[in-house]
Backbone as a ProteinNet text record, in pm:
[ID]
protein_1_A
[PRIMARY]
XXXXXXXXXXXXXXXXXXXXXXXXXXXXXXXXXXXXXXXXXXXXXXXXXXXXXXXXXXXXXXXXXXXXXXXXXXXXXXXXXXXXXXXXXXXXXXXXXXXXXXXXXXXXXXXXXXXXXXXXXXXXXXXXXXXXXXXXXXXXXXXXXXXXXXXXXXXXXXXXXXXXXXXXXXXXXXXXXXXXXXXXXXXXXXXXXXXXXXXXXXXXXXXXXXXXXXXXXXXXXXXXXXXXXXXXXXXXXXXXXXXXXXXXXXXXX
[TERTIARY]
16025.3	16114.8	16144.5	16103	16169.7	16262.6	16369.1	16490.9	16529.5	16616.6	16608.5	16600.1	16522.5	16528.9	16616.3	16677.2	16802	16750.1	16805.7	16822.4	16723.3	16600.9	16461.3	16488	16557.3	16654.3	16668	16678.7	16700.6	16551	16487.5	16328.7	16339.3	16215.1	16157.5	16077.3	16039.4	15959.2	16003.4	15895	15894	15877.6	15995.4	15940.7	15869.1	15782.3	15646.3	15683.4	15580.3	15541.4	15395.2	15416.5	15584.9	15645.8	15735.1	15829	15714.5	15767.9	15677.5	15766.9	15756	15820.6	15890	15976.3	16010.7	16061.3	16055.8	16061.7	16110.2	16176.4	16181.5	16071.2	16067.7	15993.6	16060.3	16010.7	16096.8	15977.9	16055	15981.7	16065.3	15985	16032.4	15952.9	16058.5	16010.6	16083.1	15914.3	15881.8	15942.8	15932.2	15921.7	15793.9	15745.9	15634.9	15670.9	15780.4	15848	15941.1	15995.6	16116.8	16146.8	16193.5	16219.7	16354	16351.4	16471.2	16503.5	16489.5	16538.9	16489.2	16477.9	16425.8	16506.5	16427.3	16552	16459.8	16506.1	16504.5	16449.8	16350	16286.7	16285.9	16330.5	16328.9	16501.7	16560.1	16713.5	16767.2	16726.5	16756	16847.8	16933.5	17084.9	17146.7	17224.7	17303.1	17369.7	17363.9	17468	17380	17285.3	17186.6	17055.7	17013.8	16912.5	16769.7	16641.4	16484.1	16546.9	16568.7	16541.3	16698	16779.6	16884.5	17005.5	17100.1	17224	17262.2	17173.4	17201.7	17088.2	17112.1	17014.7	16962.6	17093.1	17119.2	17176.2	17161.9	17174.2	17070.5	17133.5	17072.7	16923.1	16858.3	16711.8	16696.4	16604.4	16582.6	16450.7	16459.8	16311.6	16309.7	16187.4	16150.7	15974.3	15949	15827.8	15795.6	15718.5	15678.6	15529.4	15515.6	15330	15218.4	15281.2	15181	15183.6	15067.5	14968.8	15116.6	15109.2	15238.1	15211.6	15083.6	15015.4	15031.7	15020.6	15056.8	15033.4	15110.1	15115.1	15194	15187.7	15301.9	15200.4	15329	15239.6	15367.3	15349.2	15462.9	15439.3	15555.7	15542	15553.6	15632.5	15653.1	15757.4	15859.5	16050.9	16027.7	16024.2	16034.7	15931.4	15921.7	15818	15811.5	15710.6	15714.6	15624	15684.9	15602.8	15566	15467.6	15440.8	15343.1	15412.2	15389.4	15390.8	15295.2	15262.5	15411.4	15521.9	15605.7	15651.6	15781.6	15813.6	15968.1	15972.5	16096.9	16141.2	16195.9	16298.4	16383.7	16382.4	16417.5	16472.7	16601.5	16624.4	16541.3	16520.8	16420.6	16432	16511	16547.4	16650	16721.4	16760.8	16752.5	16679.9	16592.7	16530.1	16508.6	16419.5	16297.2	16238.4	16084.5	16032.7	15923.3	15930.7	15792.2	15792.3	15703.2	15621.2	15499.5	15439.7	15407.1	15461.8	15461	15401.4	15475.5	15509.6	15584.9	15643	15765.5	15718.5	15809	15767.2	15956.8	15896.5	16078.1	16041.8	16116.6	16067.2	16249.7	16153	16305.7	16273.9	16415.8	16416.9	16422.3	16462	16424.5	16543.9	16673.9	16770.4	16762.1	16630.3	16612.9	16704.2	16724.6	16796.1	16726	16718.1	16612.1	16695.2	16623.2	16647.7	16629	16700.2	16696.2	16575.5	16490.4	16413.9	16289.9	16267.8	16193	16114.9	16015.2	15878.5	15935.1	16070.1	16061.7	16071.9	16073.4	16062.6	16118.3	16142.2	16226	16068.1	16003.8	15927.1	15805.8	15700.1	15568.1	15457.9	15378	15274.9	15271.6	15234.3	15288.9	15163.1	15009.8	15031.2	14942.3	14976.7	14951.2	14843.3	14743.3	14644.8	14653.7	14593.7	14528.9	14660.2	14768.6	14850.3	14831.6	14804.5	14756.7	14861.8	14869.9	15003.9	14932.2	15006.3	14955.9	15103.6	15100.8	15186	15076.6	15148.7	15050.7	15128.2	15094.5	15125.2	15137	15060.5	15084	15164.8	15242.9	15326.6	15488.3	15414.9	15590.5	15608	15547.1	15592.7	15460.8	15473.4	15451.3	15335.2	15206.4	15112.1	15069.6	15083.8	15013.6	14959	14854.4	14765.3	14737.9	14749.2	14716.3	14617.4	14562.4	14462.5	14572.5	14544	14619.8	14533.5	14596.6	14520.6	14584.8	14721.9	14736.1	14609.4	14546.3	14380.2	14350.2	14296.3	14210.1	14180.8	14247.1	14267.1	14336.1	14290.7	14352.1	14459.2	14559.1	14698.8	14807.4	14847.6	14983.2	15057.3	15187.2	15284.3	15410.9	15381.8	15486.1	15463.4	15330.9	15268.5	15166.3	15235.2	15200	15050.2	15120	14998.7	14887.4	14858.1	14737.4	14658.5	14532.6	14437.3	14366.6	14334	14252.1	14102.3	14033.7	13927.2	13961.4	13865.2	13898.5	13812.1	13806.8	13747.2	13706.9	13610.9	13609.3	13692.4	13816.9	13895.2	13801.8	13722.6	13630.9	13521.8	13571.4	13459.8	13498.3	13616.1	13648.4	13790.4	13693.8	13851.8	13876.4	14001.9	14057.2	14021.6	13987.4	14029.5	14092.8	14131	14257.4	14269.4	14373.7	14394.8	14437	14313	14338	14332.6	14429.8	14455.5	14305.7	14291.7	14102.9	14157.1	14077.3	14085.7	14126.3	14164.3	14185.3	14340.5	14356.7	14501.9	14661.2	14502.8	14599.7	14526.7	14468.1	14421.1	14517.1	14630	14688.2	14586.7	14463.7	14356.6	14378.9	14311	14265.4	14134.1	14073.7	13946.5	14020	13936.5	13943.2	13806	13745.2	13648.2	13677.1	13614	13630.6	13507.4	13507.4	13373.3	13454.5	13328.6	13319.6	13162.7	13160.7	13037.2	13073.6	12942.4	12970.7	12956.7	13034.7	12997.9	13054.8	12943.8	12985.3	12981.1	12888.4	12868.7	12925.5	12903.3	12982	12868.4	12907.2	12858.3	12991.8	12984.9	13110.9	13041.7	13200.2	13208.1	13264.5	13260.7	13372.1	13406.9	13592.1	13610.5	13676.5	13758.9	13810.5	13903.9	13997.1	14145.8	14225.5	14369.4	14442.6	14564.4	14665.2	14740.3	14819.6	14760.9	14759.6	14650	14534.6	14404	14295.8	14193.2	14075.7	13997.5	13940.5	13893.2	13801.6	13794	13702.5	13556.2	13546	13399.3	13362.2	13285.2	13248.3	13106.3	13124	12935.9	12973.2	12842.9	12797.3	12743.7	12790.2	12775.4	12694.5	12528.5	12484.5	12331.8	12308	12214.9	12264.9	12104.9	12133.7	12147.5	12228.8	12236	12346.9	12365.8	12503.3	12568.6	12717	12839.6	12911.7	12912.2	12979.8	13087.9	13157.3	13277.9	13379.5	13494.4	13618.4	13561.1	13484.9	13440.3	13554.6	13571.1	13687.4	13608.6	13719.5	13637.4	13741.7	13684.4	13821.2	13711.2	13814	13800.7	13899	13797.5	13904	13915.3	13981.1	13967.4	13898.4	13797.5	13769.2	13849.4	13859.5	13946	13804.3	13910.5	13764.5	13756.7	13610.2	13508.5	13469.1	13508	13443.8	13506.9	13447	13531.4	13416.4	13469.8	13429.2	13407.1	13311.1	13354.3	13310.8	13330.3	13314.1	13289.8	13217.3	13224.3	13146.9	13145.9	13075.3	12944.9	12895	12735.6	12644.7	12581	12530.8	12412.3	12291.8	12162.2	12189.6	12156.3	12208.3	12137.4	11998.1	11937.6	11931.7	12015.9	11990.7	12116.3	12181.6	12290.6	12292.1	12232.7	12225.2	12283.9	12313.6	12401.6	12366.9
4122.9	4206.3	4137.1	4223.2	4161.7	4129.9	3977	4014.7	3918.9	3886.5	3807.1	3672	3632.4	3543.7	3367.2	3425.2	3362.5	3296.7	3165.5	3134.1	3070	3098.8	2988.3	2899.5	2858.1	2760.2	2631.5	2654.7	2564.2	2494	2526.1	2445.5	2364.2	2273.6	2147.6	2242.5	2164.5	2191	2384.5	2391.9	2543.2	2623.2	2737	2818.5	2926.1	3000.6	3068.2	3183.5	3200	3327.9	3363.2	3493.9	3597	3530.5	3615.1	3538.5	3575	3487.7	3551.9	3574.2	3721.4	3749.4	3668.8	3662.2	3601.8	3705.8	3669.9	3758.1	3703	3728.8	3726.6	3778.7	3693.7	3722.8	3814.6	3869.9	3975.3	4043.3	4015.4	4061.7	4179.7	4287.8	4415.4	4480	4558.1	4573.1	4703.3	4832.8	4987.2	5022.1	5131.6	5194.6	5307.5	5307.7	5402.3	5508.6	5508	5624.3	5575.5	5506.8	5419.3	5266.6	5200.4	5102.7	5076	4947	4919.4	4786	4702	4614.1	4543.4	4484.1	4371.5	4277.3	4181.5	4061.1	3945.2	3848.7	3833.5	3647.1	3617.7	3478.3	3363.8	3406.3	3315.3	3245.7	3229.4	3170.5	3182.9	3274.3	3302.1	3368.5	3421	3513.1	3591.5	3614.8	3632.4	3539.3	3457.3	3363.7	3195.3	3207.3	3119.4	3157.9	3196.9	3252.2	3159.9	3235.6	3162.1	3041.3	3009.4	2888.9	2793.1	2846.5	2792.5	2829.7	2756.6	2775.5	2700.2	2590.5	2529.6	2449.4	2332.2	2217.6	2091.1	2123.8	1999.3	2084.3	2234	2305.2	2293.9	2361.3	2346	2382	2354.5	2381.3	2495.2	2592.1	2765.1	2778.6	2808.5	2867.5	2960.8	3024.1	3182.7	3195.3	3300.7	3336.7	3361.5	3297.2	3283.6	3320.2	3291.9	3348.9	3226	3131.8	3026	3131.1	3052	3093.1	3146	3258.3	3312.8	3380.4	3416.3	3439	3417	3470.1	3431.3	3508.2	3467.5	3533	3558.6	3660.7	3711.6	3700.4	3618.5	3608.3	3610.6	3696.8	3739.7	3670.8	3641.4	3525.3	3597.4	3770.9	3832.6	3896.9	3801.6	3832.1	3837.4	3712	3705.4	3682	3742.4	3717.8	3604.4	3531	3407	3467	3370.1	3442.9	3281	3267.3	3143.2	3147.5	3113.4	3184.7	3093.4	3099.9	2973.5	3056	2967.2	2958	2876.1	2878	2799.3	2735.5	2645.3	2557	2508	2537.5	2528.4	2394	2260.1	2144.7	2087.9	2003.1	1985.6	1852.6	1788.1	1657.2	1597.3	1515.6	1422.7	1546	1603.4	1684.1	1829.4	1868.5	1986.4	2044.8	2155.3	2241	2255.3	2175.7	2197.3	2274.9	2314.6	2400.2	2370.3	2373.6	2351.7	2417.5	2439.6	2469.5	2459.7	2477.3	2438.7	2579.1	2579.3	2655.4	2685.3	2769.4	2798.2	2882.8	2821.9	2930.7	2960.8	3066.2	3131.8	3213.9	3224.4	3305.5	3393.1	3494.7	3651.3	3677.6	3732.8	3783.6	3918.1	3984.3	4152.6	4201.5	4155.6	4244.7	4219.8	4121.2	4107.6	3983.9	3887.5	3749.8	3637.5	3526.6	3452.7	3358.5	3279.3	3205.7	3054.4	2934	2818.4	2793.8	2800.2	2772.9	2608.2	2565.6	2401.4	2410	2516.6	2518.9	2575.4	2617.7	2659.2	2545	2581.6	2461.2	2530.2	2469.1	2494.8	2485.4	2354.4	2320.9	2242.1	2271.5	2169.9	2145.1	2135.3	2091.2	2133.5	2059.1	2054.9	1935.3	2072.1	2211.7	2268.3	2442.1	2426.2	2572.6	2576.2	2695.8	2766.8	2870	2927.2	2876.1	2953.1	2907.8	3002.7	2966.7	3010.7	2935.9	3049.7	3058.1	3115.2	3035.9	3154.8	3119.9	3154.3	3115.6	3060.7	2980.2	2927	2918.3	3011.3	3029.3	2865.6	2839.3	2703.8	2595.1	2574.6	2486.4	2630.5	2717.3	2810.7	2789.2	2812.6	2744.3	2803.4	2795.5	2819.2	2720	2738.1	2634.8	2686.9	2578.1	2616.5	2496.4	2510.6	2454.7	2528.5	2424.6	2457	2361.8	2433.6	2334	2334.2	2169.2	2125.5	1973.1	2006	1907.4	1823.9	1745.6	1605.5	1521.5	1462	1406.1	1499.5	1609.4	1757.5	1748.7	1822.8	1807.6	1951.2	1914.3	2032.6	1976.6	1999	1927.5	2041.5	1958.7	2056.7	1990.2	2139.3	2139.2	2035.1	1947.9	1881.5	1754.5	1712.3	1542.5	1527.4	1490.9	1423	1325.5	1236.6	1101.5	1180.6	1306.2	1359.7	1439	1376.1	1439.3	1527.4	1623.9	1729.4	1750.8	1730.4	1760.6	1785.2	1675.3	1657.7	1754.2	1836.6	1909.2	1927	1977.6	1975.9	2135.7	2102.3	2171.3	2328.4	2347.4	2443.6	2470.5	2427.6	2538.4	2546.8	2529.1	2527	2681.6	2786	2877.5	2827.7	2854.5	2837.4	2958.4	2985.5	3118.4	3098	3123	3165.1	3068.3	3019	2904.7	2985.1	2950.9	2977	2890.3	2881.7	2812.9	2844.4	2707.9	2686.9	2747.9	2793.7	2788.9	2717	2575	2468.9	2476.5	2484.4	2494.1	2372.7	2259.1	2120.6	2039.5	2118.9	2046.2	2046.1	2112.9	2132	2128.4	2174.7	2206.1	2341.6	2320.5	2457	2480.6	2614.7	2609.2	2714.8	2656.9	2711.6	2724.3	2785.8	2829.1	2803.9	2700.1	2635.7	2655.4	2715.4	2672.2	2531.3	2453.5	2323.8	2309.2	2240.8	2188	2148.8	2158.4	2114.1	2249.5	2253.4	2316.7	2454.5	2571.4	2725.8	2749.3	2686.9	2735	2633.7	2669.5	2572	2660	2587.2	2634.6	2635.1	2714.5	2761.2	2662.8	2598.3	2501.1	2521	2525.7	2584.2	2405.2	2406.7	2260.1	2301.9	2194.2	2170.9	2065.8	2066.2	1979.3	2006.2	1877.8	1877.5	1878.8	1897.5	1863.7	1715.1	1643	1522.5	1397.1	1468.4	1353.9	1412.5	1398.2	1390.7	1542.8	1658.5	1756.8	1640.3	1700.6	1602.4	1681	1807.7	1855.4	1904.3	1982.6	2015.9	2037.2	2218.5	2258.4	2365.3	2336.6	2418.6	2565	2685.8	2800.1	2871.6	2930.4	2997.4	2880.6	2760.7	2685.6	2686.9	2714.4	2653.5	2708.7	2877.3	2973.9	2929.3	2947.1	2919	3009	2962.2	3072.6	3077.8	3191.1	3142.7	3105.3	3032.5	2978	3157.5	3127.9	3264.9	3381.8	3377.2	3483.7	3473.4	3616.5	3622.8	3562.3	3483.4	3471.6	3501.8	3510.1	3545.2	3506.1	3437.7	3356	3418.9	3471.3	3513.2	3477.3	3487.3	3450.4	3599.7	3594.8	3656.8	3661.7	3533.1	3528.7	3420.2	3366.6	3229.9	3167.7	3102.3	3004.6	3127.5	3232.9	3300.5	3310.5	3343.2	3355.7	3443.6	3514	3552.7	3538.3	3517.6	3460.6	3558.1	3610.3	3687	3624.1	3626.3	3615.9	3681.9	3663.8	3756.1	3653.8	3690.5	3592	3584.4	3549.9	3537.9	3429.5	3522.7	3435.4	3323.8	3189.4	3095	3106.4	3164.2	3156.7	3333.5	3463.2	3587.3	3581.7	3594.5	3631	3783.5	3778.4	3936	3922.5	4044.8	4036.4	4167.9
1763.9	1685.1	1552.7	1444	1329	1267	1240.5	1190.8	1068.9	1034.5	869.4	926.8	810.4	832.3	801.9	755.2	647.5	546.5	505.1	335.9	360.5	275.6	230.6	202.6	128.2	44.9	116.1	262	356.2	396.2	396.3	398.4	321	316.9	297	168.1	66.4	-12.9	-68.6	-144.1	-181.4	-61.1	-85.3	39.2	69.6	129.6	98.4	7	-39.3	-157.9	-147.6	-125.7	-79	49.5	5.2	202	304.7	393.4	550.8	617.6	718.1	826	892.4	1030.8	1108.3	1214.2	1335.9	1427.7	1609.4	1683.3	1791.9	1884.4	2011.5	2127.2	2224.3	2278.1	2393.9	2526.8	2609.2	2725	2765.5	2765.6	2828.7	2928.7	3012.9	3138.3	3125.6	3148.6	3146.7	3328.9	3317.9	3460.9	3442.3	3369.1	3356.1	3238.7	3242	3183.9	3021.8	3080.5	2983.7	2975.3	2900.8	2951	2984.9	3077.2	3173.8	3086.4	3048.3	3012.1	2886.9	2773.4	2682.6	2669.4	2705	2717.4	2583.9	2491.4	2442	2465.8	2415.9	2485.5	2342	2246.4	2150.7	2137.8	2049.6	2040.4	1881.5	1812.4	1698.9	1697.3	1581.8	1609.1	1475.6	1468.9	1342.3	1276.3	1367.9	1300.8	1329.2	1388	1370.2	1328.9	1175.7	1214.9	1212.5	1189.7	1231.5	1108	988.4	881.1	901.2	1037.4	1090.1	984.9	1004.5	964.1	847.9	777.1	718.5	682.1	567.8	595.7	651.6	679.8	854.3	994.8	964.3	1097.2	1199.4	1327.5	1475.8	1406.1	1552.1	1585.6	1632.7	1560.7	1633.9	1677.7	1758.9	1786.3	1768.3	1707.2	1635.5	1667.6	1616.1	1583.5	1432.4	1409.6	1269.4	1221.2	1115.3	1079.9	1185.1	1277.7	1354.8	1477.8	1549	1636.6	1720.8	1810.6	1933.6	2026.2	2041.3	2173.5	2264.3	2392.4	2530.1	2690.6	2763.7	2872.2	2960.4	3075.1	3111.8	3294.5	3391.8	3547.2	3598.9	3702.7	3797.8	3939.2	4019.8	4109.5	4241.2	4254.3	4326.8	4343.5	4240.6	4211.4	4058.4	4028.9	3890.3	3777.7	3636.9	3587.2	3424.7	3440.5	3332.1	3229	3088.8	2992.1	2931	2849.5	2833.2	2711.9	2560.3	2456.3	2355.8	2246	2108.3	2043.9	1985.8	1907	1790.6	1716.2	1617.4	1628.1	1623.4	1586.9	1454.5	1363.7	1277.9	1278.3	1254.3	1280	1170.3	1170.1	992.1	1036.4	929.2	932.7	758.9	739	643.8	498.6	602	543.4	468.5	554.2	529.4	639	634.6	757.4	741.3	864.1	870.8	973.8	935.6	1082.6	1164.5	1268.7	1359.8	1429.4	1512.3	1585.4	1717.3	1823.6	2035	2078.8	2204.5	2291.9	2351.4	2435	2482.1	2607.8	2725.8	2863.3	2947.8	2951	3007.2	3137.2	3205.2	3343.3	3410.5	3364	3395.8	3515.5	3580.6	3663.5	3692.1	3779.4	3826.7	3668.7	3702.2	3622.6	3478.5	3413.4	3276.1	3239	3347.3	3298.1	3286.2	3222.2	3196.6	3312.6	3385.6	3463.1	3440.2	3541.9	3549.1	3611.4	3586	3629.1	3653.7	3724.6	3711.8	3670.4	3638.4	3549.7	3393.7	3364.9	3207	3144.4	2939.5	2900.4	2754.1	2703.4	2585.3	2481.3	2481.3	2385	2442.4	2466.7	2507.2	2412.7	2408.9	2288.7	2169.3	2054.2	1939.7	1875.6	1833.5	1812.5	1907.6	1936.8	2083.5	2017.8	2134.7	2119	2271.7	2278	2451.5	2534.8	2523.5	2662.1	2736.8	2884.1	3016.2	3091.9	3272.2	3289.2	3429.3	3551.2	3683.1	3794.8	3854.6	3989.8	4090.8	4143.3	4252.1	4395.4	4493.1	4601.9	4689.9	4671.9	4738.2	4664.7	4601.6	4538.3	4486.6	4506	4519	4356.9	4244.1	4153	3991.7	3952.2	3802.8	3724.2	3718.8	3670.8	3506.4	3412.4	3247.2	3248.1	3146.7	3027.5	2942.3	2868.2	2709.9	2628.5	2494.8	2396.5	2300.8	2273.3	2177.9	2067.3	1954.8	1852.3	1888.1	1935.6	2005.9	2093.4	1987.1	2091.1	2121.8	2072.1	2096.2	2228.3	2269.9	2452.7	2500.2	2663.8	2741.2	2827.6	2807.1	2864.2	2945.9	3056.8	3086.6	3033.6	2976.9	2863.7	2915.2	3057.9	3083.5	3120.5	3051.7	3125	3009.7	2881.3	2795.8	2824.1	2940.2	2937.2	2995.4	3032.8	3100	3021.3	3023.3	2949.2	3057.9	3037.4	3192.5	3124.1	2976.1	2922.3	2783.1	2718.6	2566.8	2526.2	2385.8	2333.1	2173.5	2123.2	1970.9	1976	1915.1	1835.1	1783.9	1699.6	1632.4	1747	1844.2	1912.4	2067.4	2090.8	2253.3	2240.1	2318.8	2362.2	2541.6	2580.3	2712.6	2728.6	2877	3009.3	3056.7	3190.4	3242.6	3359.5	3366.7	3490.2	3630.5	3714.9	3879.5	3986.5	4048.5	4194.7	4259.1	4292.9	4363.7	4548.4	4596.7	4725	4838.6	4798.7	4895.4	4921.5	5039.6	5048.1	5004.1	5058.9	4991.4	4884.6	4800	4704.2	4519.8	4533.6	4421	4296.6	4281.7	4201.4	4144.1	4010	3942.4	3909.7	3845.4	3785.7	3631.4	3570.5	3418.5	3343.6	3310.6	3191.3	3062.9	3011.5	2837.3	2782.9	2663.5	2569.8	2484.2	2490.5	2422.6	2386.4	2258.6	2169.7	2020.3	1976.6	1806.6	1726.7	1631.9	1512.9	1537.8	1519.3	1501.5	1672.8	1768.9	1904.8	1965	2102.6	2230.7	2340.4	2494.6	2574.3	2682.2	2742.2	2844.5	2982.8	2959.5	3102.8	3209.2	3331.4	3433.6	3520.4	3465.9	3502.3	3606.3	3699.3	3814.7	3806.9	3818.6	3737.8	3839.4	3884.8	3866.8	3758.1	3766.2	3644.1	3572.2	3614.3	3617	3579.8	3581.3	3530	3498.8	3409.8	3387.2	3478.2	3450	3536.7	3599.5	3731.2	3811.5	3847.3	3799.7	3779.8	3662.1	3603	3489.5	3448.7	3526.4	3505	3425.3	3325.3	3254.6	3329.8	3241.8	3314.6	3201	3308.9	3199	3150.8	3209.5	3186	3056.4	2982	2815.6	2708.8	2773.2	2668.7	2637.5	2449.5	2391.3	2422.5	2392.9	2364.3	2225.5	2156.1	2015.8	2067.6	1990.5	1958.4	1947.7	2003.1	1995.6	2019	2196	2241.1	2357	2428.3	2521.7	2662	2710.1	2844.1	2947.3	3064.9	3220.4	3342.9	3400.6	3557.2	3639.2	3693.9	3817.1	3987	4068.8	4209.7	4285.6	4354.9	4440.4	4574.5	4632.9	4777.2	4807.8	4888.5	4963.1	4840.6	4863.5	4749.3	4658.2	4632.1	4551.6	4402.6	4315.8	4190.1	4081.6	3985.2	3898.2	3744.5	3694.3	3525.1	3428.5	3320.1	3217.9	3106.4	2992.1	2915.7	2786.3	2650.2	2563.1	2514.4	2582	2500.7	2374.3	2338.1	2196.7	2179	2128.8	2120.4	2014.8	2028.7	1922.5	1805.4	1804.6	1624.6	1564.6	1662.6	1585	1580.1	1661.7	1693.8	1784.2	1823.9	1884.8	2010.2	2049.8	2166	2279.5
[MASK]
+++++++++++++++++++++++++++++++++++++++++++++++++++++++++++++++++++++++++++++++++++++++++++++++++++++++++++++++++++++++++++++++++++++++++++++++++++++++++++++++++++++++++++++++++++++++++++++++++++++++++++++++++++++++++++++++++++++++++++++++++++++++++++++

C-alpha cells in the first residue's frame, strides 16, 4: 500500500530524483468473495513514517524501490509471509536505508503473532526468499541468496554457509522438507555458473552446514540465468522439478 513517505531531508546524501515511492506490506486474507482481513507486515505509520521521524529517529521498516518479493506458507492455523524489505536507520546522523528481509506469521483473526521462527530483519542484502513449514520440526523453514560471501544462508545462522554461488547467475526454487523423518534436511533447486548461464543444481542441506549433495539436473544442458524454477514433493522419495530451459549458443527454446 502506498503512503508518504515523509521528509527526504532526513536521508544521507541527496535524496532521489524524482522521489521514489514508499509503501507498506500487507497480507490479506479473501473468502472468495471479499476480503476478511489486511493486516499490515511492515512498521511504518503516521507518525513514524518509511524516512522515520527525524534524523536521529527510530528504525522503520518499509518497502521501498529494493528487491520485496516473497512468500506466503501456511502451517495449518496460521500463515507466514517471508519477504525482501527496507529499513530506514539513522547512521552518523542521518537516514540510511537498507536492504534484508523480513518474515511475520498471522494468525486465523489477521494478528501477527509471537512467533520463534519470525524475525524483524535477516540478510542484508537478501535475494529469492523461500519459506515452507515443516511438519516434522512443527515449525517454519527459510533460505535465502545473499551477497554476504554470495551464499545461500538461513536468515537466522549467520556462521552457515548451505552453497556459495556466483551472484549473476544463481536463482533459488523453493525449499522442501526431504522425506526422511529424522533427517531435519531440505532439497532446493539453484542455478549456479559463470557469466550469462548457469546449470540448475538440485542440493540437499541442512540449515546449519555446507549442502551435503549437489547434482546437476539435466546433464550438460545450460540454464539461462533468471529462469523460473519449482521443486516440489511428490510423497515418498519422489519429487518434481520444473524449469525453463534454453539452448546455450541459439537461445531457442
Amino acid at each position: 500500500m502506498l503512503v508518504n513517505c515523509g521528509n527526504p531531508t532526513n536521508m544521507c546524501g541527496s535524496p532521489p530524483n524524482p522521489a521514489v515511492p514508499c509503501y507498506d506490506m500487507y497480507m490479506v486474507r479473501y473468502d472468495g468473495t471479499s476480503e476478511k482481513w489486511a493486516t499490515k507486515l511492515t512498521s511504518s505509520s503516521a507518525s513514524l513514517p518509511p524516512y522515520s521521524s527525524g534524523k536521529t529517529g527510530p528504525d522503520v521498516y518499509m518497502i521501498w524501490w529494493y528487491a520485496h518479493h516473497g512468500r506466503i506458507v501456511y502451517d495449518g492455523t496460521n500463515w507466514a509471509a517471508y519477504f525482501g524489505a527496507a529499513i530506514s536507520t539513522s547512521e552518523g546522523g542521518c537516514i540510511n536505508i537498507h536492504q534484508s528481509d523480513r518474515m511475520k506469521v498471522v494468525n486465523p483473526s489477521g494478528t501477527i503473532t509471537d512467533s520463534r521462527d519470525s524475525f524483524d530483519w535477516g540478510f542484508s542484502h537478501s535475494g529469492y526468499e523461500r519459506i515452507t513449514y515443516d511438519e516434522r520440526s512443527k515449525s517454519f523453514a527459510s533460505i535465502c541468496k545473499t551477497d554476504s560471501n554470495n551464499r545461500l544462508m538461513p536468515p537466522n545462522n549467520w556462521d552457515a554457509t548451505i552453497y556459495p554461488v556466483n551472484l549473476a547467475a544463481a536463482d533459488l526454487g523453493d525449499i522442501v522438507p526431504d522425506s526422511v523423518a529424522t533427517s531435519n534436511k531440505y532439497c532446493s533447486a539453484v542455478s549456479n555458473g559463470d557469466g550469462d548461464n548457469a546449470k540448475v543444481h538440485l542440493i540437499h542441506y541442512d540449515l546449519k552446514s555446507k549442502a551435503s549433495e549437489d547434482i546437476v539436473l539435466g546433464g550438460t544442458v545450460a540454464i539461462w540465468c533468471h529462469t523460473p524454477q519449482k521443486w516440489a514433493s511428490l510423497g515418498g522419495d519422489n519429487h518434481v522439478f520444473s524449469a525453463e530451459e534454453a539452448a546455450l549458443n541459439t537461445g531457442a527454446r
